[in-house]
C-alpha positions as CSV (number, residue, x, y, z in Angstrom):
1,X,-13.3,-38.9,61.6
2,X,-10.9,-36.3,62.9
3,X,-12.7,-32.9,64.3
4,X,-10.2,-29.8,64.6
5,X,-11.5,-26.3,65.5
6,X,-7.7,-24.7,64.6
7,X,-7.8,-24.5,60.9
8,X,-11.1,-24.8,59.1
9,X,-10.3,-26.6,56.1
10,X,-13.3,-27.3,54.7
11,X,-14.0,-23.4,55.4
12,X,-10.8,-23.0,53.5
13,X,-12.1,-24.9,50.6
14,X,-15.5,-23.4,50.3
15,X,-14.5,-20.1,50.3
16,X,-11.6,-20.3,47.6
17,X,-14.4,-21.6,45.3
18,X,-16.8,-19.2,46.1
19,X,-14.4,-16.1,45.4
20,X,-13.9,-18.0,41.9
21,X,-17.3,-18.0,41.3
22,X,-18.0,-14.1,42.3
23,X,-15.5,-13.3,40.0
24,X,-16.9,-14.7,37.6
25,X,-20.0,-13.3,38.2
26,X,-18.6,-10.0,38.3
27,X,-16.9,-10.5,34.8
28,X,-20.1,-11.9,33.1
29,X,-22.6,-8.9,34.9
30,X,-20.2,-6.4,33.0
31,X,-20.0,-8.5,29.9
32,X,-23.8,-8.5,30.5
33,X,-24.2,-5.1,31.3
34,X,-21.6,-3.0,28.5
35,X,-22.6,-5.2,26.1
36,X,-18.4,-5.9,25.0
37,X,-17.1,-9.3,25.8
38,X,-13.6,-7.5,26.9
39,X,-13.5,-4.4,29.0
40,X,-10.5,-4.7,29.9
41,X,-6.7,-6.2,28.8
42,X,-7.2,-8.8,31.5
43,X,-9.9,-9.9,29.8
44,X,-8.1,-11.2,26.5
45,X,-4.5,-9.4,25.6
46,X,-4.7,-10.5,22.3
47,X,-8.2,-10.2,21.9
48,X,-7.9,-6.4,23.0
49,X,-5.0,-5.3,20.4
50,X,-6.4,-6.6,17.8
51,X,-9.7,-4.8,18.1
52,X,-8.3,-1.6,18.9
53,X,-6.4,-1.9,15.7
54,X,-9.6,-2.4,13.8
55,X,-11.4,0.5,15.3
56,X,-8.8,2.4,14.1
57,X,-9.1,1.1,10.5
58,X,-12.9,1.3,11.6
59,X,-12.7,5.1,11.7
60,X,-10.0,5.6,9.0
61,X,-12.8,4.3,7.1
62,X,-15.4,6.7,8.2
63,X,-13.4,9.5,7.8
64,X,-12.4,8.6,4.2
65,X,-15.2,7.9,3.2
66,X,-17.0,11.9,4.4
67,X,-13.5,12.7,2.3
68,X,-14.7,10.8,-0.7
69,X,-17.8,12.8,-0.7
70,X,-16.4,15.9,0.0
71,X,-14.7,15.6,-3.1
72,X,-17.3,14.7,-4.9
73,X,-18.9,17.8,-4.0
74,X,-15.8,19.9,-4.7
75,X,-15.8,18.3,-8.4
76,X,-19.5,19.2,-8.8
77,X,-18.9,22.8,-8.1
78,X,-16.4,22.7,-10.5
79,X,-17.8,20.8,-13.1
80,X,-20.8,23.6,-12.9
81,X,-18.3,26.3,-13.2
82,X,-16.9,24.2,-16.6
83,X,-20.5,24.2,-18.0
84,X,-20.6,27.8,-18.1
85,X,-17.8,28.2,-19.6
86,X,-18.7,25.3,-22.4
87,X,-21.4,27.4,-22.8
88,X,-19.6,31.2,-23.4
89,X,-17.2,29.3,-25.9
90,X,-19.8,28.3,-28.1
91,X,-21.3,31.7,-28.0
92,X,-17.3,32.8,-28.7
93,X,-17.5,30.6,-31.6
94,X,-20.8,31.1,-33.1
95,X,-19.3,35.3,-33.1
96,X,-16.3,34.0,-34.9
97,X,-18.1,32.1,-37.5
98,X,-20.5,35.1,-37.8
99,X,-17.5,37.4,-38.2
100,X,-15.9,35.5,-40.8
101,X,-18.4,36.1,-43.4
102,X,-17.5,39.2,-45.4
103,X,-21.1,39.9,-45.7
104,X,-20.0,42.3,-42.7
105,X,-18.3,45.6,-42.5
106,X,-15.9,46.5,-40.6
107,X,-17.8,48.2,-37.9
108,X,-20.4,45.2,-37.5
109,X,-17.2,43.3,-37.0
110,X,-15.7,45.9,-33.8
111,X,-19.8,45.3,-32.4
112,X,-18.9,41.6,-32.5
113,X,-15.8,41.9,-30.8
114,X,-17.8,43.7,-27.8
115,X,-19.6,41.2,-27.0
116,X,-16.1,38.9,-27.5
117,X,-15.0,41.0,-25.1
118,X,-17.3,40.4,-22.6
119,X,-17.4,37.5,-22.7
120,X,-13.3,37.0,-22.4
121,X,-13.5,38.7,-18.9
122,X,-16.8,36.6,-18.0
123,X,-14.7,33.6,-18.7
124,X,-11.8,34.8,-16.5
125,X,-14.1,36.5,-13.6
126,X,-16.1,32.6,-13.7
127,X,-12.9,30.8,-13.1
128,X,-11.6,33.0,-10.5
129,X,-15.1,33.0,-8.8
130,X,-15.6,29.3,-8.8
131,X,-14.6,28.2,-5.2
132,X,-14.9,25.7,-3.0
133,X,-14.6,26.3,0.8
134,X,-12.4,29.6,-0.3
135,X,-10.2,27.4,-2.7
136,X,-10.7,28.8,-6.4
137,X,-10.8,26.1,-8.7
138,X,-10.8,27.1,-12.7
139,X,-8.0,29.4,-12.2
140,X,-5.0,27.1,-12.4
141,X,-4.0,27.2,-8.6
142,X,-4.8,23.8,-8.7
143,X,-3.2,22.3,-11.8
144,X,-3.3,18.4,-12.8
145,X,-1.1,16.2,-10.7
146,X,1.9,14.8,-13.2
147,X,3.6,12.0,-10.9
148,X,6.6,10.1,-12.7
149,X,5.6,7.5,-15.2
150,X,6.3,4.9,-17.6
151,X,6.2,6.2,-21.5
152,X,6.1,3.1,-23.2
153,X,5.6,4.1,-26.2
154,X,8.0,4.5,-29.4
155,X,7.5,6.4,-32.6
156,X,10.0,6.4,-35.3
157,X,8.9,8.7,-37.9
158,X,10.5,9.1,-41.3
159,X,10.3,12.2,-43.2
160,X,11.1,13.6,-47.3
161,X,13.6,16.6,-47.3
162,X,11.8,19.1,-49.4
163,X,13.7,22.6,-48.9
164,X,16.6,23.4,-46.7
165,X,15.4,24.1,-43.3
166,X,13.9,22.4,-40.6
167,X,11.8,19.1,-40.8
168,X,8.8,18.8,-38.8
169,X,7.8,15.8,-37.0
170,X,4.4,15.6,-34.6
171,X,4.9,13.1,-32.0
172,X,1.8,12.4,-29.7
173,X,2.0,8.5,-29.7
174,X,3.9,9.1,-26.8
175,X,1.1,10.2,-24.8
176,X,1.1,13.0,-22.4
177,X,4.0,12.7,-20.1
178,X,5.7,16.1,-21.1
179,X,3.8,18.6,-19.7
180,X,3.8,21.2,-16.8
181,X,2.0,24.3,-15.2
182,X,3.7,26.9,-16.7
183,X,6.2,27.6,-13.5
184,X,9.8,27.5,-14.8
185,X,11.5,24.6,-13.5
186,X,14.2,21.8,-14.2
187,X,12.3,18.4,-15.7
188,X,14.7,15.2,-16.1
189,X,13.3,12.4,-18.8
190,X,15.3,9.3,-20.1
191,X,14.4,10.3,-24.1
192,X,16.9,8.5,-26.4
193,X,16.6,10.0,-30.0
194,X,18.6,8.8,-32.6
195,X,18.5,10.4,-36.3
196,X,19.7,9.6,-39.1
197,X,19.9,11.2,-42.6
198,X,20.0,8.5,-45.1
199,X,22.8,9.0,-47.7
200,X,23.1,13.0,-46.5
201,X,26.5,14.7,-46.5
202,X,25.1,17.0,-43.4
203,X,23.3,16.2,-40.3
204,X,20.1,18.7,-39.9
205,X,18.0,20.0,-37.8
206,X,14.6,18.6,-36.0
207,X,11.6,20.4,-34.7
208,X,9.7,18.1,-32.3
209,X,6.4,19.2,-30.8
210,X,4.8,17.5,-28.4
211,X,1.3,17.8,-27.5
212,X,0.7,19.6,-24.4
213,X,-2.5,19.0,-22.7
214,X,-2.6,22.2,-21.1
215,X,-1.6,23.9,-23.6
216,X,1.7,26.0,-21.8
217,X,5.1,25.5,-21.8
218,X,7.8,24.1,-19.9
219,X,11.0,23.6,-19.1
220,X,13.7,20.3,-19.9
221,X,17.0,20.7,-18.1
222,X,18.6,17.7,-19.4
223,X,18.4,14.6,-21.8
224,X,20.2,11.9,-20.2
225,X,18.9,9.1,-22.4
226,X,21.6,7.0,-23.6
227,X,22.6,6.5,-27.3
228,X,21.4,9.2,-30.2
229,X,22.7,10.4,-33.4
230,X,25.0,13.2,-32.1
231,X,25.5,15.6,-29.7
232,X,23.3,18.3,-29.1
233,X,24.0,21.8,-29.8
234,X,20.9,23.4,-29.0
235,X,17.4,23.1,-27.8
236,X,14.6,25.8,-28.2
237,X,11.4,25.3,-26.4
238,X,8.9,27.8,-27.3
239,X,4.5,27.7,-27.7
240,X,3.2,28.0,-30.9
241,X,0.1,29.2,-32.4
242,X,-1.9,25.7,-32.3
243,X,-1.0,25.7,-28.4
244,X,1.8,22.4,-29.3
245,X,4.7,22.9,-27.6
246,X,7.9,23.1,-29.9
247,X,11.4,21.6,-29.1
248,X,13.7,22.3,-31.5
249,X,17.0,20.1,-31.1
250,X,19.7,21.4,-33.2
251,X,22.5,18.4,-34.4
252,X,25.7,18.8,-36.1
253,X,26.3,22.1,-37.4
254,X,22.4,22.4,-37.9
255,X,22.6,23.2,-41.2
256,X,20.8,21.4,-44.4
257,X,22.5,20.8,-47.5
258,X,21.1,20.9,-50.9
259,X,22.3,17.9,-51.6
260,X,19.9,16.4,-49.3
261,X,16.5,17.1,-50.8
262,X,14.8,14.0,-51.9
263,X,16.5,12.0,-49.1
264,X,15.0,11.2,-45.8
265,X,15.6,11.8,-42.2
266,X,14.9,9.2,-40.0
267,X,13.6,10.0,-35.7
268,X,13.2,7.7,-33.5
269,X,11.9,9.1,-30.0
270,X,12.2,6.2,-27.2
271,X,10.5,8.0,-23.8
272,X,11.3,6.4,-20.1
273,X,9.9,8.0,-16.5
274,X,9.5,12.0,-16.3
275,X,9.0,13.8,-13.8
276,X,7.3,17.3,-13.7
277,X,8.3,20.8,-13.0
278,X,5.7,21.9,-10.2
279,X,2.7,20.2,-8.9
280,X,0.2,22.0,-7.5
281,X,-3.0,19.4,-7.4
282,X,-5.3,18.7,-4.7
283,X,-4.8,15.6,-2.6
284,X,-7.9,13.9,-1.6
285,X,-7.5,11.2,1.3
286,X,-9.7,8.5,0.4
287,X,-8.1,5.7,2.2
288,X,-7.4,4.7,6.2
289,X,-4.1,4.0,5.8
290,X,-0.9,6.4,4.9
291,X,-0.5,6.8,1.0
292,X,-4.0,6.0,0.5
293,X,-4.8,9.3,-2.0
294,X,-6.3,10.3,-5.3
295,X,-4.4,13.5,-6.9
296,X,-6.5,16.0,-8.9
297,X,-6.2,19.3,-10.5
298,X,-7.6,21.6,-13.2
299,X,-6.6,23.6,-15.8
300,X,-6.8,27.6,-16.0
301,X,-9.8,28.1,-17.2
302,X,-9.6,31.8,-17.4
303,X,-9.4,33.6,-20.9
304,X,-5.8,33.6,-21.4
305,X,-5.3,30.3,-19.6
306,X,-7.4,28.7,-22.8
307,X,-5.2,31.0,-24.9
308,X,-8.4,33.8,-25.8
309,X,-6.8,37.0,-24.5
310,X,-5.9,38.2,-27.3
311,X,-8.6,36.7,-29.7
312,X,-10.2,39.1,-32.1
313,X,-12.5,39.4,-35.1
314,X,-11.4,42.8,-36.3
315,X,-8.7,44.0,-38.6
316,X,-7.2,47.0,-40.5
317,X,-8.9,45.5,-43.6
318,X,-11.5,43.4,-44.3
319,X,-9.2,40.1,-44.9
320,X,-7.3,40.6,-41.9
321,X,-10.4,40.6,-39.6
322,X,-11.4,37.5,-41.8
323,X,-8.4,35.8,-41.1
324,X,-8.5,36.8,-37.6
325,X,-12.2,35.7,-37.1
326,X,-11.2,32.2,-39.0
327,X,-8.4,31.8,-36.3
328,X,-10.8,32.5,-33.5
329,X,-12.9,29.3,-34.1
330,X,-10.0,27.3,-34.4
331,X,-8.8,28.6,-30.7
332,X,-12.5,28.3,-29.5
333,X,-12.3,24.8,-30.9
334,X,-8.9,24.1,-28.9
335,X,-10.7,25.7,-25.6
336,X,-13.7,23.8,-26.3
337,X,-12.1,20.7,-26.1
338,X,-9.9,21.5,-23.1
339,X,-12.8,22.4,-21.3
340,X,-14.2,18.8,-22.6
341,X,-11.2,17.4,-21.5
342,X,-11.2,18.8,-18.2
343,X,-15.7,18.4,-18.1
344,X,-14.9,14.4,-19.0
345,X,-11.9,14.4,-16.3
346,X,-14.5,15.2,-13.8
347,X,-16.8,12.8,-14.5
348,X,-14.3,10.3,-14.7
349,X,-13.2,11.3,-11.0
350,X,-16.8,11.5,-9.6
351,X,-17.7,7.9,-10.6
352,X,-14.5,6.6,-9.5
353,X,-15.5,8.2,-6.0
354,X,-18.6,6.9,-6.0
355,X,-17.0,3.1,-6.5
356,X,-14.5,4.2,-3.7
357,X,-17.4,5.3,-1.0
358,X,-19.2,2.1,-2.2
359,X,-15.9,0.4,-1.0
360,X,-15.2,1.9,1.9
361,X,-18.9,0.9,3.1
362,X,-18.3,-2.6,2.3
363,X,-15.1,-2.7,4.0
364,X,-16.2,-0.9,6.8
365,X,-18.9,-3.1,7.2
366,X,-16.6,-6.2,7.3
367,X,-14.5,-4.6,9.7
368,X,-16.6,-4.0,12.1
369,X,-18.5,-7.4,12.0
370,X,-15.1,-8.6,12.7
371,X,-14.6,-6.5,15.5
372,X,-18.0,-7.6,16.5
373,X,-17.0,-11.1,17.1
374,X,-14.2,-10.4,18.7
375,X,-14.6,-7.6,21.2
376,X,-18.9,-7.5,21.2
377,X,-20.4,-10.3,24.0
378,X,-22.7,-13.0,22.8
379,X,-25.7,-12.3,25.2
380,X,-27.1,-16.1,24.8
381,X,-24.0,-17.4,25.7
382,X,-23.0,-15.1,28.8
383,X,-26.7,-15.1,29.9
384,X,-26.0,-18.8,30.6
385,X,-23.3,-18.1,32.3
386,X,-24.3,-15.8,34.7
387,X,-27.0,-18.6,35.3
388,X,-24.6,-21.4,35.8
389,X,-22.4,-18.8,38.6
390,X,-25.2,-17.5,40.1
391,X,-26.1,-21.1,41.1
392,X,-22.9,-21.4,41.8
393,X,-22.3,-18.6,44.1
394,X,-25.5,-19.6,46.0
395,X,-24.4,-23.0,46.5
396,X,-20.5,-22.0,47.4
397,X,-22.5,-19.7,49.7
398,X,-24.5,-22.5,51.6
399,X,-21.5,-24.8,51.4
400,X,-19.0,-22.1,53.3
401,X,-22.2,-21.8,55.9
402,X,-21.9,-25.7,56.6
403,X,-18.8,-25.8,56.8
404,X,-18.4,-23.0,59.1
405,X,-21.6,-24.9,61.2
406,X,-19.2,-28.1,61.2
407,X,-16.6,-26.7,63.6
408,X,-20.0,-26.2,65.9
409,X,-20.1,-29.9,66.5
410,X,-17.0,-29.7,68.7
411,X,-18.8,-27.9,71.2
412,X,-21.0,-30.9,71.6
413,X,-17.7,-33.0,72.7
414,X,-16.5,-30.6,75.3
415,X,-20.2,-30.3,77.0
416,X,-20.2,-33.9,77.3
């Protein structure tokens, strides 16, 4: 066997194993010790972006889910502020119904009205009151979220010409896609109408009203549906007494012949995507990810929002503050069932954010059990191998010491 003392290769060896194994040891005492499997890139590249991606989705998560019931508590303060005012409109209406009985004079009537009144500017000073963190939520400032959408609807509607004049026609098949908050703005629909006035000498006129569900007006710039009867030569958009809001369209030379009674005019309203003229709803983030939102908004709630500012029970005569009392439950029965509406809207919304948070908890959960098994260190496993290198290292330790005691033995050569 060949002895050299110049390079110790066996040394060599010995060592080069042993700085494996300490390395090793290193990696699994921090494994060990942080309790994550990688603590660094080095540690697994791939292994390290895609759990820093998930503890970002990880804390979307969180975070959406406090939004979730942050909203659920802005709905509930809201949906308070709505039962009071469920309960002033049926005290309105029970003074109405009261008032309408002619068993009352005149001056019983103007004591009823007091109270009316009152509680008119209780029903305004309640939706400007109701807040949540400073943001007042009955008064309109937050009005209901009207996102283009699909009308699929169609109605065609054909009507008897009694008199000369305007025919009537109440669409609401169509839904509730024409509607806006009352701020004056250009809105863009693909409506086709086509009339038709069977065996008339004239085309007419049409007055359309379409439900609003707010109950205010607004504004259409253009009608760019393709097709229709004729051109037309005027449109009138005003509110009328039962809170619908009329849109008169004007064909032809608008006028109705005589010789048309008897016949009938045929509408056909097709509706395509709207859009809306303002939007001024809340946006609740309820998601991790970008786009990830739930829009809401409420009505005003104040007295003239619901159309009461100017409701009376009182009169120059007896039938007129009849008549007047009569029209007041008829508007308290419109506000009541806005406010219904709007009550039902919110308990819609609460238990749909309840589902969401119940989501969000699952998902979260599996997120981070993914995570887990990526990034987390399986203690069973790494205590193992901290066993197996400290061995290991001990033995690589004793092994570099023999080695190192091998070059020794030339010494015994050379004394000899």
């Amino acid at each position: 066997m060949a002895l050299r003392i110049n390079t110790n290769v066996a040394g060599m060896q010995a060592q080069r194993n042993l700085g494996i194994t300490t390395l090793g040891l290193n990696r699994s005492l921090a494994r060990l010790s942080s309790g994550m499997r990688i603590n660094r890139a080095a540690d697994d590249a791939a292994g390290l972006a895609i759990s820093e991606t998930m503890k970002a989705q990880i804390g979307g998560l969180q975070a959406a889910n406090g939004n979730a019931q942050d909203a659920i508590n802005l709905i509930q303060t809201a949906e308070g502020g709505l039962s009071a005012t469920t309960d002033m409109l049926h005290r309105m209406r029970e003074l109405a119904v009261q008032a309408s009985n002619d068993t009352y004079t005149l001056g019983d009537r103007a004591k009823i009205q007091e109270e009316i009144e009152q509680l008119k500017v209780e029903l305004t000073r309640s939706a400007q009151t109701t807040q949540y963190n400073g943001r007042n939520l009955l008064d309109g400032s937050i009005g209901r979220a009207t996102a283009a959408q699909a009308a699929t609807s169609r109605v065609t509607n054909d009507s008897p010409i009694g008199t000369p004049g305007a025919t009537q026609s109440l669409i609401n098949a169509l839904g509730t896609p024409y509607w806006g908050n009352g701020a004056p703005g250009p809105v863009t629909t693909n409506l086709a109408i086509d009339l038709r006035i069977e065996d008339g000498l004239n085309p007419g006129e049409i007055a359309i009203h379409v439900l609003a569900a707010d109950g205010t007006d607004f504004y259409i710039d253009d009608f760019n549906g393709p097709g229709g009867g004729g051109p037309f030569q005027g449109v009138a958009i005003g509110l009328n007494m039962n809170n619908n809001v009329a849109l008169q369209l004007t064909f032809g030379n608008g006028v109705l012949s005589s010789l048309d009674i008897g016949k009938t005019i045929s509408l056909e309203v097709t509706a395509g995507r709207v859009g809306t003229a303002s939007d001024k709803a809340l946006s609740f983030q309820i998601g991790a990810n970008e786009g990830q939102t739930v829009a809401f908004g409420l009505d005003d709630m104040t007295a003239d929002g619901l159309s009461l500012e100017t409701a009376t029970v009182v009169g120059s005569t007896d039938m007129l503050a009849r008549l007047n009392a009569s029209s007041l439950i008829g508007a308290a029965d419109e506000a009541l069932r806005r406010v219904n509406t709007s009550r039902a809207r919110l308990g819609a919304m609460q238990n749909r954010l309840e589902h969401t948070i119940n989501n969000l908890n699952v998902a979260n959960e599996n997120l981070a059990a993914s995570n887990s098994r990526i990034r987390d260190t399986d203690v069973a496993h790494e205590s193992a191998q901290l066993t197996r290198l400290q061995i290991l290292s001990q033995v690589g330790t004793a092994m570099l010491a023999q080695a190192n005691a091998g070059s020794q033995n030339v010494l015994s050569l050379l004394r000899s």
